[in-house]
Residue frames as qw, qx, qy, qz and C-alpha x, y, z in Angstrom:
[[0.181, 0.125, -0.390, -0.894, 111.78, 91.53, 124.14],
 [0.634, 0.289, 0.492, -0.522, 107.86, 90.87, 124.02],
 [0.399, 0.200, 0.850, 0.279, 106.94, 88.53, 121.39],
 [0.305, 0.236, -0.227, -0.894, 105.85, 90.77, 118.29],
 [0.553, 0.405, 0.511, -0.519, 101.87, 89.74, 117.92],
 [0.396, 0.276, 0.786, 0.385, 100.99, 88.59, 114.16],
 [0.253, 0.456, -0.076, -0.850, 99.28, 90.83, 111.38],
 [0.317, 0.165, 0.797, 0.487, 96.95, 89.17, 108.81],
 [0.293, 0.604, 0.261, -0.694, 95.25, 91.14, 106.19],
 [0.522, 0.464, 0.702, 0.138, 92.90, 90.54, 103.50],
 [0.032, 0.266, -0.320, -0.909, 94.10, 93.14, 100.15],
 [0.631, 0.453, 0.565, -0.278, 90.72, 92.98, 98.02],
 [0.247, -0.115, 0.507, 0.818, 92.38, 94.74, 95.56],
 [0.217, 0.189, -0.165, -0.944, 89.39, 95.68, 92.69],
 [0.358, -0.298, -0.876, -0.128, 86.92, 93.57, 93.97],
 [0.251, -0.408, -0.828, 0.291, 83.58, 93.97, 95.84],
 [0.058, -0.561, -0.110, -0.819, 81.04, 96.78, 95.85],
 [0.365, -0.321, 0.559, -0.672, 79.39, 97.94, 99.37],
 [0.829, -0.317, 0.030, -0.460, 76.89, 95.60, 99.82],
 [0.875, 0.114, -0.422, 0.209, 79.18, 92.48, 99.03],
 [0.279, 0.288, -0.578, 0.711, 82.29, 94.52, 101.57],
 [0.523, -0.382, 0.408, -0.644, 79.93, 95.05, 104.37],
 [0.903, -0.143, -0.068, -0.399, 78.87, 91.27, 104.09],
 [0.902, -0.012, -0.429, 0.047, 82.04, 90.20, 104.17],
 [0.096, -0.445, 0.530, -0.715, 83.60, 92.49, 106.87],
 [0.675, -0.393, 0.236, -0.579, 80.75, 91.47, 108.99],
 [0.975, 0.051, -0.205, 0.064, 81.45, 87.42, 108.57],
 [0.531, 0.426, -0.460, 0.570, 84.90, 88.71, 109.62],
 [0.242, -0.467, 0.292, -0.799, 83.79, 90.78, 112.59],
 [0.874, -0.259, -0.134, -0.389, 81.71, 87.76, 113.68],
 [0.902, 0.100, -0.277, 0.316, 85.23, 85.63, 114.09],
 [0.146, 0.840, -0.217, 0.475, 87.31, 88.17, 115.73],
 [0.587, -0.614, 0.261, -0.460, 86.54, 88.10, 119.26],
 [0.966, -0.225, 0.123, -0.017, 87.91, 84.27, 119.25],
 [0.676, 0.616, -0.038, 0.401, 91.29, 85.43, 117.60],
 [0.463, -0.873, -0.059, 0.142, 93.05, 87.18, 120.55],
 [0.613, -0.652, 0.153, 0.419, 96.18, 86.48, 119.67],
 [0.406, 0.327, 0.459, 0.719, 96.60, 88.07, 115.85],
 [0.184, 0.621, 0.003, -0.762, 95.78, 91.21, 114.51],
 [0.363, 0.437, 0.751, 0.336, 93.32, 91.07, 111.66],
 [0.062, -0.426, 0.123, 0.894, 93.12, 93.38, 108.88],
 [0.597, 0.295, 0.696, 0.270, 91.18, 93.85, 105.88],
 [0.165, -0.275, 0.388, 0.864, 92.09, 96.33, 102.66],
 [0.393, 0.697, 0.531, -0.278, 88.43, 97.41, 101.02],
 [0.422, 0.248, 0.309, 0.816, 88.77, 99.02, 97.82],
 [0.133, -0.091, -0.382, 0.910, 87.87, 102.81, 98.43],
 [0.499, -0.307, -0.393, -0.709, 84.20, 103.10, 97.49],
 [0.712, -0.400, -0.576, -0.021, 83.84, 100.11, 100.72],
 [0.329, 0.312, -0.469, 0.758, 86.30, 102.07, 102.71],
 [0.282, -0.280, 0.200, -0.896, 83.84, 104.40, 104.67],
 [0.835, -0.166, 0.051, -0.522, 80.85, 101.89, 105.28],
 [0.811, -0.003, -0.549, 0.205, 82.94, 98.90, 105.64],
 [0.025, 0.276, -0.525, 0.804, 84.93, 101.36, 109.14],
 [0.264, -0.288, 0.244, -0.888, 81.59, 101.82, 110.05],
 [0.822, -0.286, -0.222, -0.440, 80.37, 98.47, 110.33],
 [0.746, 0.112, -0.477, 0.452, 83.66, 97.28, 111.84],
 [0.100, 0.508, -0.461, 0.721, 83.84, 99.74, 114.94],
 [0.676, -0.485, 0.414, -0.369, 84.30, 98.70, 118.25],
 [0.978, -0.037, 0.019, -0.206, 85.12, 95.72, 116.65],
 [0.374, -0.783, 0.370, 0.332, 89.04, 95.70, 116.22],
 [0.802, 0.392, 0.368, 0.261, 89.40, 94.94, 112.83],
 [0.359, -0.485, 0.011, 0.797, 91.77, 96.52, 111.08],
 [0.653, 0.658, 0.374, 0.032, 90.38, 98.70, 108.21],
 [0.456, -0.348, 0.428, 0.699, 93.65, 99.42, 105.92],
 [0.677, 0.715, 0.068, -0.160, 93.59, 101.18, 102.13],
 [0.900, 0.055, 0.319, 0.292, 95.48, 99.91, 99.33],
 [0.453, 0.345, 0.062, 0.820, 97.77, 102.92, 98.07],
 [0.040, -0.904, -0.370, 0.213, 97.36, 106.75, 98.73],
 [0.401, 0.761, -0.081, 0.504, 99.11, 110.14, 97.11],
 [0.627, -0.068, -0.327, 0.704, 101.65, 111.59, 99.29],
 [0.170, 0.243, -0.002, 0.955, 100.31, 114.92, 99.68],
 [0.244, 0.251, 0.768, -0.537, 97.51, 116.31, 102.13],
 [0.449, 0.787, 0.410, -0.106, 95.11, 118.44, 99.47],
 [0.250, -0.500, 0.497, 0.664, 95.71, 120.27, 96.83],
 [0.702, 0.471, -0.063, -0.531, 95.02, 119.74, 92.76],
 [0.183, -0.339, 0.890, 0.243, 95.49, 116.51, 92.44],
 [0.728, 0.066, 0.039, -0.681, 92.68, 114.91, 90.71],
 [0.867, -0.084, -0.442, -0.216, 91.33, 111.49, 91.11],
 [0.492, 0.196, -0.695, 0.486, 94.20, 110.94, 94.27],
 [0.649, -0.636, -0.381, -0.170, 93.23, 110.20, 97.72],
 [0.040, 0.692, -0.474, 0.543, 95.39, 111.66, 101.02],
 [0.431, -0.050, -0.818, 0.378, 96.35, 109.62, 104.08],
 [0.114, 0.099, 0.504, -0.851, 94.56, 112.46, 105.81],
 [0.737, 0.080, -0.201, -0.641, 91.14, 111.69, 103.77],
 [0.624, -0.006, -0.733, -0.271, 91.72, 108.28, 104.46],
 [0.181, -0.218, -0.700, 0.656, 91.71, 108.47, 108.62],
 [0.482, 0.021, 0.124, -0.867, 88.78, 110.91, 107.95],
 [0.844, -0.058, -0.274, -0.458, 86.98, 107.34, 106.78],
 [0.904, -0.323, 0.156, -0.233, 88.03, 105.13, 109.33],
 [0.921, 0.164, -0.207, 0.287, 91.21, 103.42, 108.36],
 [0.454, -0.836, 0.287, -0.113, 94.29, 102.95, 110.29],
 [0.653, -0.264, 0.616, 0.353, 96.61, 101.37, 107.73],
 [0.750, 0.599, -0.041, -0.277, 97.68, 101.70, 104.24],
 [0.803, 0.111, 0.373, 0.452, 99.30, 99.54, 101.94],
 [0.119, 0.902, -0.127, -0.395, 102.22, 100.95, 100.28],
 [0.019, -0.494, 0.797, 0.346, 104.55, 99.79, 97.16],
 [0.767, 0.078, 0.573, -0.280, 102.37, 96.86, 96.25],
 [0.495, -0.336, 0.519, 0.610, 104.06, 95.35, 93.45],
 [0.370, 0.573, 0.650, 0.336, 101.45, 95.81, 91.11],
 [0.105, 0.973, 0.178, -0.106, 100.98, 99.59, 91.97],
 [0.441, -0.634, 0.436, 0.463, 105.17, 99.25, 91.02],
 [0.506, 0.113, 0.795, 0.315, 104.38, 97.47, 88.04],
 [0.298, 0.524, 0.762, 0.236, 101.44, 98.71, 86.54],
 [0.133, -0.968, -0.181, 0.111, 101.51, 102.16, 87.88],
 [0.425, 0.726, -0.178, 0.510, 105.26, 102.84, 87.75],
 [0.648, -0.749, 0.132, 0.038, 106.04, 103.20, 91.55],
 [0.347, 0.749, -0.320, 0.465, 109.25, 104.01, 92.40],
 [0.640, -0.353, -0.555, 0.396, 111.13, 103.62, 95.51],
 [0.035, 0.225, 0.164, 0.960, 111.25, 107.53, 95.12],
 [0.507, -0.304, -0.060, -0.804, 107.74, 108.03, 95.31],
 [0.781, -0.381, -0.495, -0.015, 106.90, 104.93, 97.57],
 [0.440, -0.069, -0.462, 0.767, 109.44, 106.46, 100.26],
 [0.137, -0.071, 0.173, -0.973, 107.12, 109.91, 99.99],
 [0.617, -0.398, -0.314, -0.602, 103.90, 108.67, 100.43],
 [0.546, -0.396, -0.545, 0.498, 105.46, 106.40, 103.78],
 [0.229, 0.034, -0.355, 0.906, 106.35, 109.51, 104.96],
 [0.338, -0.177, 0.203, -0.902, 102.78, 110.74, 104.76],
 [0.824, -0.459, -0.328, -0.055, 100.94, 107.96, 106.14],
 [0.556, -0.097, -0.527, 0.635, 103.60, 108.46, 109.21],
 [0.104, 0.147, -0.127, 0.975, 102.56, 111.89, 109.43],
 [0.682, -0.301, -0.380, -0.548, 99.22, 111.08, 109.43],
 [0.437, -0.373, 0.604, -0.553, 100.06, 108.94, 112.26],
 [0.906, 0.221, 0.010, -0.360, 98.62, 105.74, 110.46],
 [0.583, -0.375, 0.677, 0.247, 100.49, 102.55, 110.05],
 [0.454, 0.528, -0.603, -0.389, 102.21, 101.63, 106.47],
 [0.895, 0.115, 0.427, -0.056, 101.94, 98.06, 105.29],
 [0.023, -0.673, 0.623, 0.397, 105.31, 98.13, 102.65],
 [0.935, 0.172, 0.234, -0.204, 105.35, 96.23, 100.55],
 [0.200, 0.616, -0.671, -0.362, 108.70, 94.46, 98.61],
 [0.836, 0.010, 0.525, -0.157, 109.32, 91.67, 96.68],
 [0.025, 0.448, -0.625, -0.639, 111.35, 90.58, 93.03],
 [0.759, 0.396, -0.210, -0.472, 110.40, 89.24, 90.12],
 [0.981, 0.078, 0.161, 0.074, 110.63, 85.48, 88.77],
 [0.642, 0.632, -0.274, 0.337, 113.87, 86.79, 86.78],
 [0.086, -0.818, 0.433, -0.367, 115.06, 88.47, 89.26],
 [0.882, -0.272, 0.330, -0.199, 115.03, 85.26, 91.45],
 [0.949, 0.266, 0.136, 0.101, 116.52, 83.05, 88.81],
 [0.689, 0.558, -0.227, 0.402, 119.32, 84.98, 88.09],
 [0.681, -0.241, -0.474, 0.504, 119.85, 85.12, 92.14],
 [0.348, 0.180, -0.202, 0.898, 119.42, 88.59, 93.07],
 [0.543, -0.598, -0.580, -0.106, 116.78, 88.28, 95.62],
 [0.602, -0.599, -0.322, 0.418, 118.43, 89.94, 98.23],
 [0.285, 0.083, 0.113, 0.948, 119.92, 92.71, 96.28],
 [0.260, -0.520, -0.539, -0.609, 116.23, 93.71, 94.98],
 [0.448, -0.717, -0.534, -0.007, 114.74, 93.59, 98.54],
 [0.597, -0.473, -0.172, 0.625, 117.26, 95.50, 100.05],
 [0.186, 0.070, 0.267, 0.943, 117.46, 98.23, 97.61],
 [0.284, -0.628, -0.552, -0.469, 113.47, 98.27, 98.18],
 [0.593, -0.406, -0.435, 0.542, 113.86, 98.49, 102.11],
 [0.315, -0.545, -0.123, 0.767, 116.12, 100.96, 102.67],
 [0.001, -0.258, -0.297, -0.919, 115.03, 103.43, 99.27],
 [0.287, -0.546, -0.615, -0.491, 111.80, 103.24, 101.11],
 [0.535, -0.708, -0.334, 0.317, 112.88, 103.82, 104.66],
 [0.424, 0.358, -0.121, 0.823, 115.31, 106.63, 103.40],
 [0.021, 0.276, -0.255, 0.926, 115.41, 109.40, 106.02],
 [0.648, -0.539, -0.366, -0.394, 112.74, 107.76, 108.07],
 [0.030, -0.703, 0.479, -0.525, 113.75, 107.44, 111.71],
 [0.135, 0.189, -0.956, 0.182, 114.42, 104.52, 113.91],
 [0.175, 0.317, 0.637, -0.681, 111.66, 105.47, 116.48],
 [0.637, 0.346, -0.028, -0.688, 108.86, 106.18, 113.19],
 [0.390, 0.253, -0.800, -0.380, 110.41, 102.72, 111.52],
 [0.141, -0.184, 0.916, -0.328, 109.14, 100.66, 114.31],
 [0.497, 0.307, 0.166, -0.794, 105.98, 101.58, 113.45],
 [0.517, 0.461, -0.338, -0.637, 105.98, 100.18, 110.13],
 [0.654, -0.038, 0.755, 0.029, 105.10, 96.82, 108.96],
 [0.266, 0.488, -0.569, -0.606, 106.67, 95.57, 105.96],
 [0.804, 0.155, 0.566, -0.098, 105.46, 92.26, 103.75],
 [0.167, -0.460, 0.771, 0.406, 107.44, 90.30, 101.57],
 [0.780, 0.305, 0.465, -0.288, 105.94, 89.21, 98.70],
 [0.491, -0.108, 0.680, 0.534, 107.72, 87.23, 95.95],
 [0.547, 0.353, -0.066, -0.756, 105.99, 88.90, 92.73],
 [0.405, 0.263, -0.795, -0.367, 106.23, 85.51, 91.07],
 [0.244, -0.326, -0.886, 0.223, 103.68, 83.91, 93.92],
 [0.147, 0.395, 0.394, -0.817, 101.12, 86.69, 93.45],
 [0.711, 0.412, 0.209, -0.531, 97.85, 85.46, 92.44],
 [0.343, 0.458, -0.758, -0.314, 99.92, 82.70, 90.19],
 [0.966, -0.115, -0.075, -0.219, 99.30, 79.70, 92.70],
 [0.808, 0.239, -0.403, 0.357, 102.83, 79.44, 93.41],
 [0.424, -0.871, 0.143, -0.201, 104.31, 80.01, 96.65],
 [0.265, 0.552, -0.699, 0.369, 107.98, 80.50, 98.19],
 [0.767, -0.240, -0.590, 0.074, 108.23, 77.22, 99.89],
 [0.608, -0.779, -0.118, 0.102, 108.64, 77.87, 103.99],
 [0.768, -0.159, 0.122, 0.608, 112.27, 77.34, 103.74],
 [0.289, 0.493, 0.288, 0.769, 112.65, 80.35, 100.48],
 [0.119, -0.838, -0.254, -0.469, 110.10, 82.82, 102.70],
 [0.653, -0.742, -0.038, 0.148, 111.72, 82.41, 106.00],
 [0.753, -0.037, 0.162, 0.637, 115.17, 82.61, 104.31],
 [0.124, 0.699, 0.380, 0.593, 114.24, 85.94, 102.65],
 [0.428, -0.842, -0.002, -0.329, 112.42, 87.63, 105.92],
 [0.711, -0.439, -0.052, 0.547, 115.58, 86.29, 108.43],
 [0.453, 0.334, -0.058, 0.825, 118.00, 88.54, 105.28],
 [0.152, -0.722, -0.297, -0.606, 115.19, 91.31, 106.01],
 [0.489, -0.838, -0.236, -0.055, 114.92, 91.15, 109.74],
 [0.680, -0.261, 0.044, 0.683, 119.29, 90.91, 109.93],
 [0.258, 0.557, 0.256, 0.747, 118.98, 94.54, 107.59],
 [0.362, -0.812, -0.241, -0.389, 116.76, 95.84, 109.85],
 [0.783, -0.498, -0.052, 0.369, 119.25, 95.17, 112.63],
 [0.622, -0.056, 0.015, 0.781, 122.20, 96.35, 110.95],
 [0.185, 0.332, 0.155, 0.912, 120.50, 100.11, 110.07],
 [0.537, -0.566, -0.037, -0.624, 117.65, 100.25, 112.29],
 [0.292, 0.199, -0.862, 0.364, 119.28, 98.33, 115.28],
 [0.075, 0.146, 0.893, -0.419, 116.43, 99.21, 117.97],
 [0.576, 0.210, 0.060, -0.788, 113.59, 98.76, 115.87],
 [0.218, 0.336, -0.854, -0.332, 114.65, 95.58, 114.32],
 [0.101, -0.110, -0.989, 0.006, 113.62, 92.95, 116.49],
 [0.228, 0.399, 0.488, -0.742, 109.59, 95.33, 116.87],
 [0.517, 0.305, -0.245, -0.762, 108.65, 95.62, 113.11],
 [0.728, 0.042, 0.674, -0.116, 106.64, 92.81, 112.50],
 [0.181, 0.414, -0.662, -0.598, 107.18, 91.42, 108.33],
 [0.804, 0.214, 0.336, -0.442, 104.42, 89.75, 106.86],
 [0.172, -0.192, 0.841, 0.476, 104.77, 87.25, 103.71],
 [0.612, 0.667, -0.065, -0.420, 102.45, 87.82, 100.24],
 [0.229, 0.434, -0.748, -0.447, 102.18, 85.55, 97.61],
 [0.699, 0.029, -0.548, -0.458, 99.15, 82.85, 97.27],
 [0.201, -0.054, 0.739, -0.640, 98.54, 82.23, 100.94],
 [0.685, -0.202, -0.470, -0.519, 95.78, 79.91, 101.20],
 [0.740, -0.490, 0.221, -0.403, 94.44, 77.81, 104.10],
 [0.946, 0.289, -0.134, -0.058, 96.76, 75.12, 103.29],
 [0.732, 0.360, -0.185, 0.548, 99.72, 76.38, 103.56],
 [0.207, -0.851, -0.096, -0.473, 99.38, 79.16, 105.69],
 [0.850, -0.516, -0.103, 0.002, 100.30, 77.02, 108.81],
 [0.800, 0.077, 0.113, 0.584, 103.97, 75.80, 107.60],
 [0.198, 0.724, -0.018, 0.661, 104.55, 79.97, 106.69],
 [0.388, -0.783, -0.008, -0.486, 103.52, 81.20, 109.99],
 [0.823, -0.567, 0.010, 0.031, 106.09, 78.97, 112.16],
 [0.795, 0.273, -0.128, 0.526, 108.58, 80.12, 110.64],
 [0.425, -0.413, -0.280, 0.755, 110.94, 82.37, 113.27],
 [0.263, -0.271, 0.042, 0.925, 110.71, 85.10, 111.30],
 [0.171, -0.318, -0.753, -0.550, 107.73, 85.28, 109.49],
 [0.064, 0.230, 0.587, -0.773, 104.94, 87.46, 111.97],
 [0.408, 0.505, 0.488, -0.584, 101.98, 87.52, 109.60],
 [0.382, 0.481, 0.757, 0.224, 100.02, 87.59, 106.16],
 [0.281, 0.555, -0.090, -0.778, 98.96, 90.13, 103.38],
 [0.311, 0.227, 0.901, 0.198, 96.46, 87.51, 101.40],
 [0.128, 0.110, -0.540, -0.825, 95.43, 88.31, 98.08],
 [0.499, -0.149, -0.513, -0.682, 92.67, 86.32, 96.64],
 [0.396, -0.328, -0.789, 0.337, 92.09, 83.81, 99.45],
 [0.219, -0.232, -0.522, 0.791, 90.84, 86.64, 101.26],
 [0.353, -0.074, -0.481, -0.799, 87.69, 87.33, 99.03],
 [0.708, -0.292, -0.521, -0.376, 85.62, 84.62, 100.73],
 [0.379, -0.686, 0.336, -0.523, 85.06, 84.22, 104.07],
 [0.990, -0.144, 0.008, 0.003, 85.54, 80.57, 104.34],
 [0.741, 0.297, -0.227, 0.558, 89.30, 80.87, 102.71],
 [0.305, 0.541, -0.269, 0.736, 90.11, 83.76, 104.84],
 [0.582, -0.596, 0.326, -0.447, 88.59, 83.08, 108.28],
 [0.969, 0.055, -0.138, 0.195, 90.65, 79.44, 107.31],
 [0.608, 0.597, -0.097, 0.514, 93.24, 81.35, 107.30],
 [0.282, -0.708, 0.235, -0.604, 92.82, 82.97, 110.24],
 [0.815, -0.380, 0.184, -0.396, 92.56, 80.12, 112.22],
 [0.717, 0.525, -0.451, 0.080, 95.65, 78.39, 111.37],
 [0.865, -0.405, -0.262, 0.138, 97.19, 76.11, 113.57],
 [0.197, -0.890, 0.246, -0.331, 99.61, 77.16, 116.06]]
């Protein structure tokens, strides 16, 4: 089985207007080329979306958005389509982020239909799960993910799951400053990659599963050697080009 290539990508979340995203795409774009052996991503908020593609091409960055509506057009107002978002340049979206679960209400319901259309679209999903501090404490870490998983892969197919790359992010180590110690994230992604095995047998050992949750140069290193562990979906760190081309460059 070929050795499944890292993913790290920088979510800006509701930060940065164009001038600031083109300045720091480009500080990215400037590091790439020495990076061969990762895929690097980075998640503009949609006003940067279009001019952030267009200073990034040719360059293989990846340019990802951070949610989208499930439907192509249509009267939806203020919602954006997977197919309007390949029309500006992107070739990933985040999907389920825990905050658009939180704060927005997401479902595993309506996070399952919008995978489906980013698939249709042909575009790669970035999934997101992860539980809550309670949920943790009162041990039911592995229920939570697993009920996130598979409500989100419902009726997706083996041969469309491979596709997808999911990222585990503890909600209680997002944007807190706390992070699931190597041992906690790698325990987590192994349950995740042994799921993936038992319902999606030959996609399992292809989807690569990032890990979210106050990734910083620091720590980054000790995350990334763990067996199962194939890559990054960094929050704030990933605002400044020092913390997030650190980040990139993490030791091997």
């Amino acid at each position: 089985m070929e050795k499944r290539k890292p993913i790290i990508v920088g979510n800006w979340k509701l930060y940065k207007n164009i001038q600031e995203a083109i300045e720091l795409a480009t500080a990215i774009k400037n590091v790439r080329q020495s990076l061969p052996h990762l895929e690097v991503g980075i998640a503009p908020p949609f006003t940067a979306l279009h001019a952030v593609a267009k200073r990034l091409e040719g360059s293989n960055v990846i340019v990802a958005a951070q949610n989208c509506y499930f439907e192509e057009k249509g009267a939806f107002t203020g919602e954006v389509s997977p197919m309007l978002l390949a029309d500006v340049g992107c070739t990933h979206i985040i999907i389920g982020h825990s905050e658009r679960r939180q704060i927005f209400g997401e479902d595993d319901a309506l996070i399952n239909r919008k995978l489906k259309a980013v698939i249709k679209q042909k575009l790669t999903p970035i999934l997101c799960i992860g539980e809550h501090l309670a949920q943790r404490e009162a041990g039911q870490t592995f229920e939570v993910v697993e009920r996130q998983l598979l409500g989100a892969l419902k009726d997706i197919p083996t041969e469309q799951v491979r596709r997808i790359v999911i990222a585990y992010e503890p909600v209680w180590a997002i944007g807190t400053g706390k992070t699931a110690s190597t041992a906690q994230a790698q325990e987590v992604h192994q349950f995740l990659r042994k799921l993936l095995v038992e319902h999606y047998r030959d996609a399992a050992e292809r989807v690569r599963i990032q890990y979210g949750g106050s990734v910083k140069p620091e720590n980054v290193s000790g995350l990334m050697a763990q067996p199962d562990i194939d890559g990054a979906l960094v929050g704030g760190a990933s605002l400044g080009p020092d913390s997030f081309i650190g980040i990139l460059r993490y030791e091997r």
